[in-house]
C-alpha positions as CSV (number, residue, x, y, z in Angstrom):
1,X,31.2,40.8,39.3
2,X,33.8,40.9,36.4
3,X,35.9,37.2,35.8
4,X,39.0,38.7,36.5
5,X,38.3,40.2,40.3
6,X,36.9,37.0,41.0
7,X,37.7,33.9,43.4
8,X,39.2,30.8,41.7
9,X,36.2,28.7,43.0
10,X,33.8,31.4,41.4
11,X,35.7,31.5,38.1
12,X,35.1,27.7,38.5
13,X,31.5,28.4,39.1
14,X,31.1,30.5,36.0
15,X,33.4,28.8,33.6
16,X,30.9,25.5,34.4
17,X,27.9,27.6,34.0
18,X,29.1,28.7,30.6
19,X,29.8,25.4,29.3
20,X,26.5,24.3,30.8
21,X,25.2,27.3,28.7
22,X,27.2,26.7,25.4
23,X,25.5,22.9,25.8
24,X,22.2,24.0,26.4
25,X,22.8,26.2,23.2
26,X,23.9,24.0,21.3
27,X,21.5,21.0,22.1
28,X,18.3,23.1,21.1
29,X,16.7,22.2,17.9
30,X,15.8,25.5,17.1
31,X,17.9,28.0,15.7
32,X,19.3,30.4,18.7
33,X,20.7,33.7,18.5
34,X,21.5,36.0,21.6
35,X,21.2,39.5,21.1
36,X,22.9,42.8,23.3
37,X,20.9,45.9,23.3
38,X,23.2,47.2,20.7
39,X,22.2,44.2,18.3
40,X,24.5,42.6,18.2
41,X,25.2,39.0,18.2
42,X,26.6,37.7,21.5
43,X,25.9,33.7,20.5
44,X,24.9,31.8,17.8
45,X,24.1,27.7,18.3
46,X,25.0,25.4,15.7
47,X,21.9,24.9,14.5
48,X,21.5,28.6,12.8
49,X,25.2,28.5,11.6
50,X,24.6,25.1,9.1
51,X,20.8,26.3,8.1
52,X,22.8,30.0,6.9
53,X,26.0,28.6,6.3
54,X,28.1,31.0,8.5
55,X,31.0,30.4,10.5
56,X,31.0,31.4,14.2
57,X,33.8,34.0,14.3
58,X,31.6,36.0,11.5
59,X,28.7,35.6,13.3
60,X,29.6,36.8,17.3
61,X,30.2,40.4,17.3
62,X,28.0,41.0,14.0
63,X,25.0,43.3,13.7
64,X,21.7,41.9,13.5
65,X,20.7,43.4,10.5
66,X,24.2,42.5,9.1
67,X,23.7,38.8,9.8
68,X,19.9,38.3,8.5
69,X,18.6,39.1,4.9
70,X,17.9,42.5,4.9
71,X,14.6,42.2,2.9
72,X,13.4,40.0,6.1
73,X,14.6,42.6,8.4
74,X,12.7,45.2,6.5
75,X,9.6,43.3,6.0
76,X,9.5,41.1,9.9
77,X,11.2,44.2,11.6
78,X,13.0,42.4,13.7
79,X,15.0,44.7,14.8
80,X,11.9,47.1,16.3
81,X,10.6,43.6,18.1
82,X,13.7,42.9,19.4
83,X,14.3,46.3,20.7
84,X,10.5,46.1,22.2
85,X,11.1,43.1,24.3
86,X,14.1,44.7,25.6
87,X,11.8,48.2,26.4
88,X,9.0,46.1,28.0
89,X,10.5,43.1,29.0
90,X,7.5,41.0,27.3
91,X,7.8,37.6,25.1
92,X,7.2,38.3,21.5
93,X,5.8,34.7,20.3
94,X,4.5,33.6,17.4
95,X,5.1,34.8,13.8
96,X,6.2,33.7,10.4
97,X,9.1,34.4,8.2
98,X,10.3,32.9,4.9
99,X,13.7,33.5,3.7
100,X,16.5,32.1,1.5
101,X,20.1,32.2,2.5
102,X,22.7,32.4,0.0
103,X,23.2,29.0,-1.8
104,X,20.0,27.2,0.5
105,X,16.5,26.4,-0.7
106,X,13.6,28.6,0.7
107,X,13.2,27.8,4.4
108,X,9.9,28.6,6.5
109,X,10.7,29.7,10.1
110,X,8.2,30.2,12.9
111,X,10.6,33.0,15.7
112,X,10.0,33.8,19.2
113,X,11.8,36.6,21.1
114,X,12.7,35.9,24.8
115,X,14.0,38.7,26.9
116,X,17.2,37.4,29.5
117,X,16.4,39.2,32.8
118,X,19.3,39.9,35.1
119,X,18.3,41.6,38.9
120,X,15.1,43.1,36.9
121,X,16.8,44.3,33.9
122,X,16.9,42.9,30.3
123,X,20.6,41.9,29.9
124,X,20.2,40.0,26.1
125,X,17.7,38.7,24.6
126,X,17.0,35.5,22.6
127,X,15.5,35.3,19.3
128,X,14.7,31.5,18.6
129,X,13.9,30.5,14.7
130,X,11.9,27.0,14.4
131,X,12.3,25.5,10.7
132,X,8.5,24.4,9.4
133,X,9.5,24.1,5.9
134,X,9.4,20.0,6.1
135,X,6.0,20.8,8.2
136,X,4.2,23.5,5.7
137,X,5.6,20.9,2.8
138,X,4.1,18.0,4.5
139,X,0.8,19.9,5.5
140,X,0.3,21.3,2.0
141,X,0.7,17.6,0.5
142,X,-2.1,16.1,2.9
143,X,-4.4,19.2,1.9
144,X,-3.4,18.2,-1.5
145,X,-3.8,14.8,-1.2
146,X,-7.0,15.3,0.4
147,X,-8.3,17.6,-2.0
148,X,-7.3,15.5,-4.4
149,X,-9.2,12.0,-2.8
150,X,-12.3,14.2,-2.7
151,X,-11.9,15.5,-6.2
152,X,-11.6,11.6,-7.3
153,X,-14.9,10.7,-4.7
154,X,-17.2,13.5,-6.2
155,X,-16.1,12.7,-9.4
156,X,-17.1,8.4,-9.6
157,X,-20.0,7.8,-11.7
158,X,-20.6,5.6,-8.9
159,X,-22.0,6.0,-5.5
160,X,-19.6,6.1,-2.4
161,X,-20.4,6.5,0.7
162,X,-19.5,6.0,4.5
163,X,-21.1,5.0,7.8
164,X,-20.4,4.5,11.6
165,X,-19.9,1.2,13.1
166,X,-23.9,1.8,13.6
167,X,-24.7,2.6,9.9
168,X,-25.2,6.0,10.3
169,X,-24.4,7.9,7.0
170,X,-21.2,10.2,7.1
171,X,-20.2,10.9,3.7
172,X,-22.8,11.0,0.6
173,X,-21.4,11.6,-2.8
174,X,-22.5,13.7,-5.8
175,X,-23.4,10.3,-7.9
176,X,-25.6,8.7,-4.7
177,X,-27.3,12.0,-5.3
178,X,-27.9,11.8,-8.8
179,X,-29.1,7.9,-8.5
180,X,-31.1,8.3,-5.4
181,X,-32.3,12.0,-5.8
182,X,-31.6,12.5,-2.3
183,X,-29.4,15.5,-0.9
184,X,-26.2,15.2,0.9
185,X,-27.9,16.9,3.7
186,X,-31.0,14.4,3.9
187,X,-29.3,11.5,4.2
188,X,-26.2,12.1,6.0
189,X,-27.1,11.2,10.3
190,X,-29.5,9.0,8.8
191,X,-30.1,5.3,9.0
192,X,-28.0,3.6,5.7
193,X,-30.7,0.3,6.3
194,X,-33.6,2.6,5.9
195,X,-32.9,3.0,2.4
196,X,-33.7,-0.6,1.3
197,X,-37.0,-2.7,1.8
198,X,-38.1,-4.1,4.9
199,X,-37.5,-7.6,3.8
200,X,-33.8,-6.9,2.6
201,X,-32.6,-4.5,6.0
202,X,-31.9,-7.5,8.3
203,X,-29.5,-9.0,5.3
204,X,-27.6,-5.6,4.7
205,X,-27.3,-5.3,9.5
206,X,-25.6,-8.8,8.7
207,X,-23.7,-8.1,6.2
208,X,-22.0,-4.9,7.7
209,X,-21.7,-6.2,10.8
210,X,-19.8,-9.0,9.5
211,X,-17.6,-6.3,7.6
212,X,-16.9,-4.5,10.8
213,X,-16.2,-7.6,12.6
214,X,-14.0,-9.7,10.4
215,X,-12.5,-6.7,8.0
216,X,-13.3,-8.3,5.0
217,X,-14.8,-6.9,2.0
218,X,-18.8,-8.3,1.2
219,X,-20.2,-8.4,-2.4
220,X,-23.6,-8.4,-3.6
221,X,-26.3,-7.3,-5.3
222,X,-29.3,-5.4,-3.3
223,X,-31.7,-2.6,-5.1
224,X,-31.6,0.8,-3.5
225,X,-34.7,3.0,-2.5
226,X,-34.9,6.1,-4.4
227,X,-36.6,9.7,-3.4
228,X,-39.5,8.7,-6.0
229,X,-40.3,5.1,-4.3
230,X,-38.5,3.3,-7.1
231,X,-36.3,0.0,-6.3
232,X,-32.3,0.9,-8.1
233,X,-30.3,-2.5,-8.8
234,X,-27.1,-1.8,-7.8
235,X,-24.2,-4.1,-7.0
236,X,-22.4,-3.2,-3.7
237,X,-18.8,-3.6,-2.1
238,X,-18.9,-3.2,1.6
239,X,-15.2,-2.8,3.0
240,X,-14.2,-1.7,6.5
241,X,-13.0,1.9,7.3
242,X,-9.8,1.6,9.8
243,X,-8.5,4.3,12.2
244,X,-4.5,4.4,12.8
245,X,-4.5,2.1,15.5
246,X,-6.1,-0.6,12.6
247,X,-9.3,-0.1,14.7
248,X,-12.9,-0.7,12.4
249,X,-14.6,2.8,12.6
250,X,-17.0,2.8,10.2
251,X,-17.8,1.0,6.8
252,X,-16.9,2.1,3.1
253,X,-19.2,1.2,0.6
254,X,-19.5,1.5,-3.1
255,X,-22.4,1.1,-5.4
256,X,-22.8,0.6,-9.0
257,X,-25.8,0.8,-11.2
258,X,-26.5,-2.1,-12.7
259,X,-29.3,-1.5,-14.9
260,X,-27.6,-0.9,-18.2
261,X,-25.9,-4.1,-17.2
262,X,-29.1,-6.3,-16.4
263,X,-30.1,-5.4,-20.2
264,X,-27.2,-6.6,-21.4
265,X,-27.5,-9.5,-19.4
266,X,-31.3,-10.2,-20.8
267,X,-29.8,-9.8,-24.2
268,X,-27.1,-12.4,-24.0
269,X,-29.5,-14.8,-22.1
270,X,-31.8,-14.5,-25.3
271,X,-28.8,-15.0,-27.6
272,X,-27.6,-17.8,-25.7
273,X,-31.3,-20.0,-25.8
274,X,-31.4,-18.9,-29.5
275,X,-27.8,-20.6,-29.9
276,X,-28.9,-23.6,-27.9
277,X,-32.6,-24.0,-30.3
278,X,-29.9,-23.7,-33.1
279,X,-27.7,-26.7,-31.4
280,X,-31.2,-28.8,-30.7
281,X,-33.2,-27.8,-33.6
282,X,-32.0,-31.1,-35.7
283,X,-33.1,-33.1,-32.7
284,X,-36.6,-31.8,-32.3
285,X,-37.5,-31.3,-36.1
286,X,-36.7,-35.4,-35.6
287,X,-38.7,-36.1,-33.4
288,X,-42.1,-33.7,-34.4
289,X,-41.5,-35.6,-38.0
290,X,-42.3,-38.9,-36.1
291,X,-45.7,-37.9,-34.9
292,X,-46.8,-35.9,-37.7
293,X,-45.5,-39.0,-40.5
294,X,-47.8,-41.4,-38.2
295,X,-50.6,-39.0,-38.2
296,X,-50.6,-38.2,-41.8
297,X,-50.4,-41.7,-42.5
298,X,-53.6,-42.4,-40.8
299,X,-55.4,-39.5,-42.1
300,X,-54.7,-41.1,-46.0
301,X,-56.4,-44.4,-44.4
302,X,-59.1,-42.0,-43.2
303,X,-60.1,-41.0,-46.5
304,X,-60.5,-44.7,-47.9
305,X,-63.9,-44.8,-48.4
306,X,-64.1,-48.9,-47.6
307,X,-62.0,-48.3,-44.1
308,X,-62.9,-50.9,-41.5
309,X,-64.7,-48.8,-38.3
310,X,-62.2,-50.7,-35.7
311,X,-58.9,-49.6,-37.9
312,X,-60.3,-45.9,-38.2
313,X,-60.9,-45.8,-34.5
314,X,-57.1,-46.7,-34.2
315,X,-56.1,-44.1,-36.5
316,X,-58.1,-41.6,-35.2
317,X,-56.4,-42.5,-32.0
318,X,-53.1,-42.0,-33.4
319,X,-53.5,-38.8,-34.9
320,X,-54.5,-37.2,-31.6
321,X,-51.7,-39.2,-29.6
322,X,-49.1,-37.7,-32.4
323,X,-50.7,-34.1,-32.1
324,X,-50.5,-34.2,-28.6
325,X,-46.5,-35.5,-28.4
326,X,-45.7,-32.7,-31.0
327,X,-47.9,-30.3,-28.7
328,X,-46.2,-31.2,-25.7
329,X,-42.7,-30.8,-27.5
330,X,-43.6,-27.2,-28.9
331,X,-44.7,-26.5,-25.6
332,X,-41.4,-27.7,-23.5
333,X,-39.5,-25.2,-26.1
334,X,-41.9,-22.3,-26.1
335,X,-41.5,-22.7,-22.0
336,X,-37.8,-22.5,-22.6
337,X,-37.5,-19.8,-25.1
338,X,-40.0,-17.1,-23.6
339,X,-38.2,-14.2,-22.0
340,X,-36.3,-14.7,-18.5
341,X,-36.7,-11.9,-15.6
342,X,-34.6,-12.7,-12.4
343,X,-37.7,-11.2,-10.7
344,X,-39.4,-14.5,-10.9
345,X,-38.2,-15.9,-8.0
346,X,-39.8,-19.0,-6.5
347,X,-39.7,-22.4,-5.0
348,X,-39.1,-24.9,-6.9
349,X,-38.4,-28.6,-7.1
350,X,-34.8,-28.5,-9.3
351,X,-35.3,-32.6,-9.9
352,X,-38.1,-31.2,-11.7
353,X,-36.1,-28.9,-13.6
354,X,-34.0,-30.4,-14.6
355,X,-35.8,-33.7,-16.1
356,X,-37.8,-31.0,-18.1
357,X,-34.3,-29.6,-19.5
358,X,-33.0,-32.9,-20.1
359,X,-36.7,-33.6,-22.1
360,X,-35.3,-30.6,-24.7
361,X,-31.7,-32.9,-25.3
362,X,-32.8,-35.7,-25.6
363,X,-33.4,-36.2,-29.1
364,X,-30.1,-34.6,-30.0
365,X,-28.6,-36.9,-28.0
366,X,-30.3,-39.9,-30.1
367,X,-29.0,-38.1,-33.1
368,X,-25.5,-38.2,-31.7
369,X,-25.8,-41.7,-30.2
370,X,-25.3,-40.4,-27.1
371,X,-27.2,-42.2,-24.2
372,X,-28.5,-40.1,-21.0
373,X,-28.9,-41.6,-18.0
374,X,-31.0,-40.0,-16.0
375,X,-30.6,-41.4,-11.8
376,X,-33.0,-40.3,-9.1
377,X,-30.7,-40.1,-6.2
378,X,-32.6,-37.3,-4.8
379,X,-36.6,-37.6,-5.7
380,X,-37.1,-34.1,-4.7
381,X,-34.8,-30.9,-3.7
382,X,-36.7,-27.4,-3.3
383,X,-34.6,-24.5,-3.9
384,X,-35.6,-20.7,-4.5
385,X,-35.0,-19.5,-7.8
386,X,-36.1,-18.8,-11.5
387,X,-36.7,-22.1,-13.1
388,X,-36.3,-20.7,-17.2
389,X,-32.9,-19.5,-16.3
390,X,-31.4,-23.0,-14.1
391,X,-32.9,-25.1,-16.9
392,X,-31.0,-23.0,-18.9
393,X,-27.9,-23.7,-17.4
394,X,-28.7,-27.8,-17.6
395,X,-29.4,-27.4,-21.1
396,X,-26.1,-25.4,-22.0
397,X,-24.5,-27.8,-19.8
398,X,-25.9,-30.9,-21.9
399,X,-25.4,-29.2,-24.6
400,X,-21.5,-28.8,-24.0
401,X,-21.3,-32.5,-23.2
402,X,-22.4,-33.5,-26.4
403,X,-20.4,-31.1,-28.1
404,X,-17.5,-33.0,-26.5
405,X,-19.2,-36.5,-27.7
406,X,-18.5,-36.8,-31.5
407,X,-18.4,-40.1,-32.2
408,X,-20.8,-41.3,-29.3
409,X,-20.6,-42.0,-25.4
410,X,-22.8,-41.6,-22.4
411,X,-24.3,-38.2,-20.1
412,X,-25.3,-39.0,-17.2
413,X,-27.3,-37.1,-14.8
414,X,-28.4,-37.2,-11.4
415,X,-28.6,-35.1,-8.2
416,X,-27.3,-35.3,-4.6
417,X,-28.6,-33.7,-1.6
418,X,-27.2,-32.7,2.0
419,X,-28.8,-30.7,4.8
420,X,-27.7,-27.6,3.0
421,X,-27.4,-27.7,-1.0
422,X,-28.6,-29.8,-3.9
423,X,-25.8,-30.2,-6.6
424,X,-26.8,-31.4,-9.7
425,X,-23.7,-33.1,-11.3
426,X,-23.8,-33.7,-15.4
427,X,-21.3,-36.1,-16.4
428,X,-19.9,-37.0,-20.2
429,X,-17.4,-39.4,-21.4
430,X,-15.9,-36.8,-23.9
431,X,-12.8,-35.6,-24.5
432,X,-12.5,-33.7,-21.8
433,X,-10.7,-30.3,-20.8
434,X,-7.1,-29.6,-21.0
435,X,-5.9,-28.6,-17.3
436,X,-4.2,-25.3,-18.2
437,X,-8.2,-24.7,-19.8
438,X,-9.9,-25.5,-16.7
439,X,-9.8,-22.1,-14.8
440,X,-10.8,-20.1,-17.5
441,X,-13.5,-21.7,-19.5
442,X,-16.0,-19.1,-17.0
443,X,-14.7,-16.5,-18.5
444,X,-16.4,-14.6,-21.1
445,X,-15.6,-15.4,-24.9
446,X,-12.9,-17.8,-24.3
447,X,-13.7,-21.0,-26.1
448,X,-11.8,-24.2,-26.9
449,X,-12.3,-27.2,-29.0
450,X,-12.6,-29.2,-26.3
451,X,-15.4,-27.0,-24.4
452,X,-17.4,-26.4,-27.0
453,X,-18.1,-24.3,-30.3
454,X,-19.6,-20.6,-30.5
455,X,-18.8,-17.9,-28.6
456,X,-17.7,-19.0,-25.1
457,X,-20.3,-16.8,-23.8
458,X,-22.7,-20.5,-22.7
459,X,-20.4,-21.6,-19.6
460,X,-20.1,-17.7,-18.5
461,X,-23.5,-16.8,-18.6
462,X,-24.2,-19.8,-16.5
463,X,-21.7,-18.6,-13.9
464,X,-21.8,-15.3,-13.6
465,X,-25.1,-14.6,-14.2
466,X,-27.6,-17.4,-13.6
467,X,-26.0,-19.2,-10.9
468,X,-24.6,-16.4,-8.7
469,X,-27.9,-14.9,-8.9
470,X,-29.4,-17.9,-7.1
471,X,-26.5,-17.8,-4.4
472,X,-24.6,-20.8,-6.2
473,X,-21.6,-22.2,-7.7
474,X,-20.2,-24.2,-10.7
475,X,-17.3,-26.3,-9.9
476,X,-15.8,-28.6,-12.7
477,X,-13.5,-32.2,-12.5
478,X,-12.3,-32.8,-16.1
479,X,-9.4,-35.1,-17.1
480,X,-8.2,-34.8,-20.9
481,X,-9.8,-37.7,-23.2
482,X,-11.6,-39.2,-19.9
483,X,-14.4,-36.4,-19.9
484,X,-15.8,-34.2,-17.7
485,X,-18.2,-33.7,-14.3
486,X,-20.0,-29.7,-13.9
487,X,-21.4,-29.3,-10.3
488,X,-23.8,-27.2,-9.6
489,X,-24.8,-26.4,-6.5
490,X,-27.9,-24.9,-5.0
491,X,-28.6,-23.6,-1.3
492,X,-31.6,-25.5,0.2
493,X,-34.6,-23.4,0.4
């Protein structure tokens, strides 16, 4: 029925239904056009008019080939697929186009063609254009991006790799494969504990289970099983992989060989004990002159020929006494000087240790007219650990209290003990440490006058090496020209 032979109250009706149409039109995110079987356009929605910058009166009335670019209606042949849906009544969906309107940047559009049936018959027919451009842009970044993370994973010289919340390896990268000579394919669905020794799995269960727990990153050291039965030192970050929800899925973690690094480490360990012989060496060429000046005096007597029997008894007993002291003193620094190798891992009594390190100061400390104190507070206190490399530490540790002693004073020594730690605390009445010194005298090569002379390399070496590797800590209390107090502390074996 025609608007003008109709009722007022159905001109009503179909006046609201066209606004109700225009609305619909209008509110649809795609872009709309409504096509007559001569093609041409009967409506256009906003949305198509601002993406091709037309103005509606050009639009309604025009041609579809006149409206659209004609190299997309020659490539898309839009107007055979329009015509088709009008022939068969069938939905065309799916399809790409790209074009570029006059004056707009290259859009991507993904069109449908919907026939409008009226009492059987295809009246018009709807071809709806959905703009992917930001979606294609976006996608293409994330490939990128993702492409891009890989690229930077295969390319580490370290190794990276994932597990499940179970440990369960997802992800194995090219340099786990070179370190561990075993394939991407062997090892990812297998067991991530199964690559270390028996002894160290239970540690590394804890460890990532704490990571998946808590979300905080671990740290540590723990040697890596290799296709050919060899034990790899590497040092390991454990981190938690998160979902978007900020949900633990899996762990992260990231290995570096460390063997390069352990050499290193031997070589500045050596170079440290020969700058600490250096530091002691007037000390004990002091106090081996004493015994051998006593026992080459009583030799001389010992060639009299009119020597009483009694006084060359004596001097044969103080020959041997002054061989043995300097024997037991070559001994205390061949013991301290012979090569350190963190392998060596035992019990040991540190009160022990460290009365034999304070044995090796000792006579430099005469020499400076320094007096050490030396208080039992603890008469025993068993750790697990290498005892060259802590009495190392209490000798570097002496030795940078006397260093801050020029004119004289007092070291004092002891150590305390509680359920869980011995800390063995060295105290000098020095010169101290400047405050705005304190928090960097572990770092490597920074030295001060009032920490000590040489490198700066002692104090780190002590840190970050020796006492990390036995699962301790240095902490330091230093007030400028009042001295200063190193704790270290040991876990309780």
């Amino acid at each position: 029925m025609e608007p003008e032979v109709m009722g007022s109250t159905q001109r009503e009706s179909f006046s609201r239904h066209a606004k109700l149409f225009e609305m619909l039109l209008e509110a649809i995110p795609s872009s709309v056009l409504l096509i007559d079987s001569q093609m041409r356009i009967v409506a256009a929605n906003r949305n198509f008019l601002e993406k091709n910058r037309k103005l509606r009166e050009h639009a309604i009335g025009a041609r579809l080939q006149d409206l659209l670019p004609e190299p997309l209606i020659e490539y898309m042949d839009i107007t055979a697929r329009v015509r088709q849906v009008f022939d068969h009544k069938m939905t065309t969906r799916g399809g790409r186009m790209t074009y570029r309107a006059p004056g707009v940047p290259l859009r991507v559009y993904y069109y449908s063609i919907l026939p409008f049936l009226w009492q059987g018959q295809v009246q018009n027919v709807m071809l709806l254009m959905d703009d992917v451009t930001e979606q294609i842009r976006l996608g293409e970044e994330v490939v990128k991006a993702q492409r891009h993370l890989a690229g930077i994973v295969e390319s580490a010289w370290d190794i990276i790799l994932s597990t499940d919340s179970d440990g369960i390896v997802l992800t194995w990268n090219t340099a786990a494969e070179r370190l561990t000579g075993f394939r991407s394919h062997e090892i990812c669905g297998a067991s991530f504990f199964d690559l270390f020794q028996p002894e160290l799995q239970l540690e590394i269960r804890r460890i990532l289970k704490k990571v998946a727990g808590e979300g905080e990153s671990q740290v540590g050291e723990w040697d890596l099983n290799t296709k050919n039965n060899q034990c790899l030192p590497i040092g390991w970050i454990f981190s938690s992989m998160k979902d978007e929800n900020n949900k633990t899925i899996g762990i992260v973690a990231i290995g570096r060989d460390l063997r390069e690094r352990k050499v290193l480490e031997m070589e500045l360990l050596k170079s440290q004990k020969l700058a600490a012989l250096g530091v002691m060496a007037g000390g004990i060429a002091h106090e081996i002159r004493n015994p051998l000046a006593v026992s080459y005096s009583s030799a001389q007597f010992l060639l009299e020929d009119s020597i009483d029997p009694e006084f060359s008894n004596v001097c044969v007993h103080k020959i041997l006494s002054g061989i043995e002291k300097a024997s037991t003193i070559i001994q205390d620094l061949l013991k301290f000087a012979r090569p350190s190798s963190s392998s060596d891992m035992e019990q040991l009594d540190v009160v022990s240790v460290l009365n034999d390190a304070v044995k090796l100061v000792v006579n430099q400390a005469k020499i400076q007219k320094v007096q050490v104190a030396v208080e039992n507070r603890a008469r025993e206190a068993w750790v697990l650990g290498h005892a060259n490399l802590l009495q190392q530490v209490f000798v570097n540790l002496f030795l940078n209290g006397l260093n801050a002693m020029t004119e004289g004073g007092e070291l004092n020594v002891y150590v305390e003990k509680t359920e869980t730690e011995a800390c063995v605390k060295i105290a000098d009445t020095g010169v101290g440490i400047a405050k705005q010194d304190l928090e960097r005298i572990f770092d490597p090569f920074y030295t001060s006058a009032l920490v000590g002379k040489g490198t700066g390399l002692g104090l780190s070496i002590c840190h970050s090496i020796i006492v990390k590797q036995h699962l301790g800590k240095i902490e330091v209390d230093s007030e400028e020209g009042k001295g200063s107090t190193f704790c270290v502390s040991l876990p309780i074996f």
